[in-house]
Residue frames as a rotation matrix with the C-alpha (Angstrom) as fourth column:
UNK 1
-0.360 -0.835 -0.416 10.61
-0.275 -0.331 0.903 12.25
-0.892 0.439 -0.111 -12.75
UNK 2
0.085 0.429 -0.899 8.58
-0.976 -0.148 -0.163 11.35
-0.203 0.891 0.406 -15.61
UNK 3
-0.706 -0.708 0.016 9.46
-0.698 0.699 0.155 7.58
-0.121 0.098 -0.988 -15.25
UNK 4
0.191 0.836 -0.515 7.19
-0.602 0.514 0.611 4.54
0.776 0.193 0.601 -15.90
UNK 5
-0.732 -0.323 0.601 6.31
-0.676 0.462 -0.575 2.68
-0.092 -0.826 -0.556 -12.69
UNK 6
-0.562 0.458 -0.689 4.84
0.186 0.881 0.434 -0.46
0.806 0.116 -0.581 -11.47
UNK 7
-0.720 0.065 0.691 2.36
-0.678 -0.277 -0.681 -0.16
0.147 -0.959 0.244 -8.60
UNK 8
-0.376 0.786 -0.491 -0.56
0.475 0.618 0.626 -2.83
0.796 0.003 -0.605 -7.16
UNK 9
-0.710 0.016 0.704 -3.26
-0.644 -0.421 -0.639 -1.39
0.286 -0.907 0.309 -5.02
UNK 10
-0.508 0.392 -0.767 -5.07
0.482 0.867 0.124 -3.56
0.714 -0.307 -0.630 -2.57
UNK 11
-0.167 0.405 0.899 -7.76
-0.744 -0.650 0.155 -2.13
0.647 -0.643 0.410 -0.43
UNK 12
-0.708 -0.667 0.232 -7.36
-0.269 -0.050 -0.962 -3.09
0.653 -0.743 -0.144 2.94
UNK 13
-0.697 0.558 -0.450 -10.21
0.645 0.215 -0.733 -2.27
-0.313 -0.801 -0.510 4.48
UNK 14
0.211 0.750 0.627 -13.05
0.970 -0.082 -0.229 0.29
-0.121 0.656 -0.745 3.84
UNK 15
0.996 0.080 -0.041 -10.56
0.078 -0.996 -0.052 3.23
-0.045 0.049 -0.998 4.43
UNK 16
0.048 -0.986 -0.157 -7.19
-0.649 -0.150 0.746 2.17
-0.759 0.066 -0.648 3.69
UNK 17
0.926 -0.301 -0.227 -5.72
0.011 0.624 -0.782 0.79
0.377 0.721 0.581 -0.10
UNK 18
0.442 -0.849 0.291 -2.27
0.165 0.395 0.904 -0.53
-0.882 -0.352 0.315 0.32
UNK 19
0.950 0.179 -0.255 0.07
-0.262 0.020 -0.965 0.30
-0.168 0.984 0.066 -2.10
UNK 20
0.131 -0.990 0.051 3.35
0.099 0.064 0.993 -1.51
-0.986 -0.126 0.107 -3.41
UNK 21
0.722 -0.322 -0.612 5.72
-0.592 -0.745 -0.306 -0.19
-0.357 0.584 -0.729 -5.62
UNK 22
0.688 -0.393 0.610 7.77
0.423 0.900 0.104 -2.75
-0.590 0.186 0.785 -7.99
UNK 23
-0.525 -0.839 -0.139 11.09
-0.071 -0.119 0.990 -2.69
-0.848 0.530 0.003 -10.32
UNK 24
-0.634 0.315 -0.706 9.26
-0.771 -0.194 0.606 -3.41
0.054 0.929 0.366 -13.44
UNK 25
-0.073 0.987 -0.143 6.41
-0.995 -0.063 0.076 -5.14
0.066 0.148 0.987 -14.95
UNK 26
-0.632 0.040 -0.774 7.12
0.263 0.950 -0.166 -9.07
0.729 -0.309 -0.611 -13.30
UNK 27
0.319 0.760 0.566 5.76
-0.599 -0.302 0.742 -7.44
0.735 -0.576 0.358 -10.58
UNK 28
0.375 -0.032 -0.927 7.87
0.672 0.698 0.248 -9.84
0.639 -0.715 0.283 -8.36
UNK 29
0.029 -0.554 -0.832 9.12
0.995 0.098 -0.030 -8.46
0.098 -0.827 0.554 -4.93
UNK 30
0.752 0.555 0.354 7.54
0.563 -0.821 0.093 -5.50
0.343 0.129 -0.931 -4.06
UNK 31
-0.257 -0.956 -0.141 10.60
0.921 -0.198 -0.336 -3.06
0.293 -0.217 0.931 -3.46
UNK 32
-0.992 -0.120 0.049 8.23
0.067 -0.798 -0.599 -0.38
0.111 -0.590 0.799 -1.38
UNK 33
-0.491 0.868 0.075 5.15
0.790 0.408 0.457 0.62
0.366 0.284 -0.886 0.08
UNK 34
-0.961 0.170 0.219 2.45
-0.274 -0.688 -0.672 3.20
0.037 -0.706 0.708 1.38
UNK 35
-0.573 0.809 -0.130 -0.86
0.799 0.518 -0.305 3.80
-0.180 -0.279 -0.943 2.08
UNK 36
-0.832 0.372 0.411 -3.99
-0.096 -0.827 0.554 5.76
0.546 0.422 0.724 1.15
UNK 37
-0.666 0.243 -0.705 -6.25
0.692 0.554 -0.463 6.43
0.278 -0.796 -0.537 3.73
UNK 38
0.012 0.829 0.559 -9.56
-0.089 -0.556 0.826 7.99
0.996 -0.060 0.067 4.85
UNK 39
-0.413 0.033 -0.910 -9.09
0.892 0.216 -0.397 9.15
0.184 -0.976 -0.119 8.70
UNK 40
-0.069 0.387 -0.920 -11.24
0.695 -0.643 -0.322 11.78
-0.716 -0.661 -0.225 10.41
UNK 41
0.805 0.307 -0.509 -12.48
-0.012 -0.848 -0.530 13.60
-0.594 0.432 -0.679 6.85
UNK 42
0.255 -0.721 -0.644 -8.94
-0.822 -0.513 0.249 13.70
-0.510 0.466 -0.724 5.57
UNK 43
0.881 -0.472 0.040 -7.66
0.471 0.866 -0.166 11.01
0.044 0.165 0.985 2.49
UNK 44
0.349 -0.907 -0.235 -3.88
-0.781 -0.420 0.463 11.57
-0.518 0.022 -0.855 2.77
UNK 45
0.837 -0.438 -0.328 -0.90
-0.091 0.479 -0.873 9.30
0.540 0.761 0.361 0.51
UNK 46
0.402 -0.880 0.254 2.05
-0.828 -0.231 0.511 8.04
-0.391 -0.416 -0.821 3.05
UNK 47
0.654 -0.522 -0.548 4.82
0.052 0.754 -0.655 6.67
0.755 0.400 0.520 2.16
UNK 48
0.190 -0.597 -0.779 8.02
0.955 0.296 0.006 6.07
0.227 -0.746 0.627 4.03
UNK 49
-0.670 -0.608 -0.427 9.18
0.616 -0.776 0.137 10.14
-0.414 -0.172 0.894 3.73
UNK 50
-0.809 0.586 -0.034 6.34
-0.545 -0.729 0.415 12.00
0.218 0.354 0.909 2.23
UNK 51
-0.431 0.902 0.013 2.92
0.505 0.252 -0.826 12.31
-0.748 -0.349 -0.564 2.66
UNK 52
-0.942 0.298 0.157 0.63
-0.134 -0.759 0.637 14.36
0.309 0.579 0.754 0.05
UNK 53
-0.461 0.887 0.023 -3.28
0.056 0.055 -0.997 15.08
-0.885 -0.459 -0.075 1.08
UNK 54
0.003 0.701 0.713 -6.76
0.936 -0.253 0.245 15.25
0.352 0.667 -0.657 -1.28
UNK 55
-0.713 0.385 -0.586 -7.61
-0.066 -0.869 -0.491 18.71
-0.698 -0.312 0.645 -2.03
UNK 56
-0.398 0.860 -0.320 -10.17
-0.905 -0.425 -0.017 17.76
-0.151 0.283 0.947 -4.16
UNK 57
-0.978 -0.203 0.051 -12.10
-0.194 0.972 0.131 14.52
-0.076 0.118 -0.990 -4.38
UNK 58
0.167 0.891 -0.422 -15.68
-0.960 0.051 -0.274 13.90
-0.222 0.451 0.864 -6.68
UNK 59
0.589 0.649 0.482 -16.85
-0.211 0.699 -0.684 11.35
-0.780 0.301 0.548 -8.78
UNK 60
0.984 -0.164 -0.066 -14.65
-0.060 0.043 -0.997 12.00
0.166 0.986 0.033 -11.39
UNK 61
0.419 -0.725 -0.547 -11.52
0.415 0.689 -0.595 11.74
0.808 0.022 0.589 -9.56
UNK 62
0.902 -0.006 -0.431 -9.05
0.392 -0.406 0.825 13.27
-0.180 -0.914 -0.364 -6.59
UNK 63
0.624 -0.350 0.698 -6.29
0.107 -0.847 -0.521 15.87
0.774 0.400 -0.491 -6.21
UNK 64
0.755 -0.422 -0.501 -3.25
0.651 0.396 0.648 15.29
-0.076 -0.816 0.574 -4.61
UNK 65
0.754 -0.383 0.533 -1.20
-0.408 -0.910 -0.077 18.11
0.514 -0.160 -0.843 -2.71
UNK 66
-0.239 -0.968 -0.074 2.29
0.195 0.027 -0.981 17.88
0.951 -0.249 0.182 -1.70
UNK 67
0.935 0.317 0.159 2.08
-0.081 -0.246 0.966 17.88
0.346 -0.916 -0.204 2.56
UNK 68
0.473 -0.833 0.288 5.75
-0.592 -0.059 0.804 17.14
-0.652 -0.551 -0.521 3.80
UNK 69
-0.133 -0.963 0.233 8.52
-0.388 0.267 0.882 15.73
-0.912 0.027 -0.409 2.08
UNK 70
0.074 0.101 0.992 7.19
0.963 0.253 -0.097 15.64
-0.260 0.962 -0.079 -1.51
UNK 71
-0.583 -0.259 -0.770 7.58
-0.238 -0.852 0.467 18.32
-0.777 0.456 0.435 -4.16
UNK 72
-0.939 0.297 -0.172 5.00
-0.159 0.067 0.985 16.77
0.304 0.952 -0.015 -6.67
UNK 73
-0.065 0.933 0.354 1.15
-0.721 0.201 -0.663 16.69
-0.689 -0.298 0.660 -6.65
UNK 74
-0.992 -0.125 -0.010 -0.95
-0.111 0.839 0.533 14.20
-0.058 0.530 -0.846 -8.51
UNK 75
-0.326 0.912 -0.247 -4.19
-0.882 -0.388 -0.269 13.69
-0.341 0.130 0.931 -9.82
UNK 76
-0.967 -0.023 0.252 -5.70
0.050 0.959 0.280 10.55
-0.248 0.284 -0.926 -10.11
UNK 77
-0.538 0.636 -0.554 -8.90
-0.789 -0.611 0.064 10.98
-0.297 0.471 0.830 -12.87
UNK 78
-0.044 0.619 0.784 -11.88
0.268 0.763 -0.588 7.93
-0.962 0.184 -0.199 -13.72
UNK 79
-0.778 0.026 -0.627 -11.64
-0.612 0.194 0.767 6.83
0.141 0.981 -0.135 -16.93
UNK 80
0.070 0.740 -0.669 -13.84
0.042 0.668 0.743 3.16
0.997 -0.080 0.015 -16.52
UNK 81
0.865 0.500 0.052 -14.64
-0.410 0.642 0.647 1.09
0.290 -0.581 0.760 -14.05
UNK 82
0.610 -0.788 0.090 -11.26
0.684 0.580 0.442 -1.06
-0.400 -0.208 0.893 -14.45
UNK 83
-0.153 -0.967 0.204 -8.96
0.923 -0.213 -0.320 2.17
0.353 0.139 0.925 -15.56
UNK 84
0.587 -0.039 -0.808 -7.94
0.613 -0.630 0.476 5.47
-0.528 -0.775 -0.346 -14.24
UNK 85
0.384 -0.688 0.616 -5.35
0.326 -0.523 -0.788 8.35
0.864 0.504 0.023 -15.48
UNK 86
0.840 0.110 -0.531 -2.96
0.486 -0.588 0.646 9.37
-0.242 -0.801 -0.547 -13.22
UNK 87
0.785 -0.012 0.620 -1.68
0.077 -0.990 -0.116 13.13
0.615 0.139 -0.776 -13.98
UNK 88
0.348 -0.699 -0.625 1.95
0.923 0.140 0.358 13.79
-0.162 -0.701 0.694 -12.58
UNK 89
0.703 0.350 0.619 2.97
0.561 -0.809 -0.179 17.17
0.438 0.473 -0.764 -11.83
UNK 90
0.464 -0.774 -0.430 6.77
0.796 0.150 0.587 18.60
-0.390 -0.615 0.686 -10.74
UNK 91
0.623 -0.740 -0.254 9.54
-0.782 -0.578 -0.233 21.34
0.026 0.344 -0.939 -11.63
UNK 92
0.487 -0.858 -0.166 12.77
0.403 0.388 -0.829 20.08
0.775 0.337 0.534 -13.42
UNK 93
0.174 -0.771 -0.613 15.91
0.551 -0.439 0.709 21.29
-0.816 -0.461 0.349 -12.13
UNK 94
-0.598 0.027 0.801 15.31
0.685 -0.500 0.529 24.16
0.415 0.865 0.281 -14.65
UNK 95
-0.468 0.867 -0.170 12.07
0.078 -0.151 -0.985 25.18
-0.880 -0.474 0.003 -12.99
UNK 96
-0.801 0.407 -0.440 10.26
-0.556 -0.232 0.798 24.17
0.223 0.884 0.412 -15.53
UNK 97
-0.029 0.914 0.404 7.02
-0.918 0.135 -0.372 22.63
-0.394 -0.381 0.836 -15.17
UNK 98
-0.840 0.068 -0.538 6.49
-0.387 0.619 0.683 19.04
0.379 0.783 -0.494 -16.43
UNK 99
0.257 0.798 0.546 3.51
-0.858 0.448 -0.251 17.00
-0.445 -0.404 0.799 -16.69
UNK 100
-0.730 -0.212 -0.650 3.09
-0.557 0.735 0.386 13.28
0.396 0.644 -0.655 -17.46
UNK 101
0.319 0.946 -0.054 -0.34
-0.945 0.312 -0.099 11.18
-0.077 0.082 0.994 -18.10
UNK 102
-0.934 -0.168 -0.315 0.15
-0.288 0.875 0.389 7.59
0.211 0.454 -0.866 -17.32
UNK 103
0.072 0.805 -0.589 -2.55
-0.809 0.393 0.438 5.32
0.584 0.445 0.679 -18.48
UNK 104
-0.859 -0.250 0.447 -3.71
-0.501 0.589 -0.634 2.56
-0.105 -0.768 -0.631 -15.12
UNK 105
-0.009 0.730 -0.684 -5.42
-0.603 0.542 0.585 -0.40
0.798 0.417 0.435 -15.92
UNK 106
0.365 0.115 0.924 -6.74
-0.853 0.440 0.282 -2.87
-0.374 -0.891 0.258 -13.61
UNK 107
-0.535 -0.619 -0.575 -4.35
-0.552 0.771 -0.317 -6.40
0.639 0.148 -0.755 -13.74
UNK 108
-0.941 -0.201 -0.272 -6.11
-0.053 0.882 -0.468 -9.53
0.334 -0.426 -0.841 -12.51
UNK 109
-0.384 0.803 -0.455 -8.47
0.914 0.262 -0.310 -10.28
-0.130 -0.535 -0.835 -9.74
């Protein structure tokens, strides 16, 4: 919806980041999670009710497709080392397209 979230990823292992999903920027009590993962060729995005897959994934970033119970894609683009752009893409209840560029910096360790 065009909102500003909180998220922390944490990589896991060499084929799975953890991700949790906070109320705002204390970051205290994570209030959801999923997971990005690299299984047999495929990275996919699950959460509790939706999943979305890579359809495209270089050097310069990856391309997330809607697979079951989502209705937005996403595009997560290399900026540095420590930041990123990720590229939200949806229909209103209008159909109208919307986009929205938030700006992800690495926090901490």
């Amino acid at each position: 919806d065009g909102e500003t979230f909180f998220e922390q990823y944490r990589f896991l292992d060499d084929s799975t980041i953890i991700v949790h999903q906070f109320a705002d920027s204390t970051f205290a009590g994570a209030t959801d999670s999923s997971r990005v993962t690299l299984r047999d060729g495929l990275v996919a995005h699950d959460g509790a009710s939706a999943r979305w897959v890579a359809t495209r994934l270089d050097s310069s970033g990856v391309d997330f497709s809607p697979h079951h119970g989502a209705v937005n894609h996403f595009t997560w683009k290399n900026v540095s080392p420590t930041a990123w752009d990720a590229t939200l893409r949806w229909t209103d209840e209008e159909g109208r397209p919307q986009t929205q560029v938030f700006a992800l910096h690495r926090f901490g360790r």
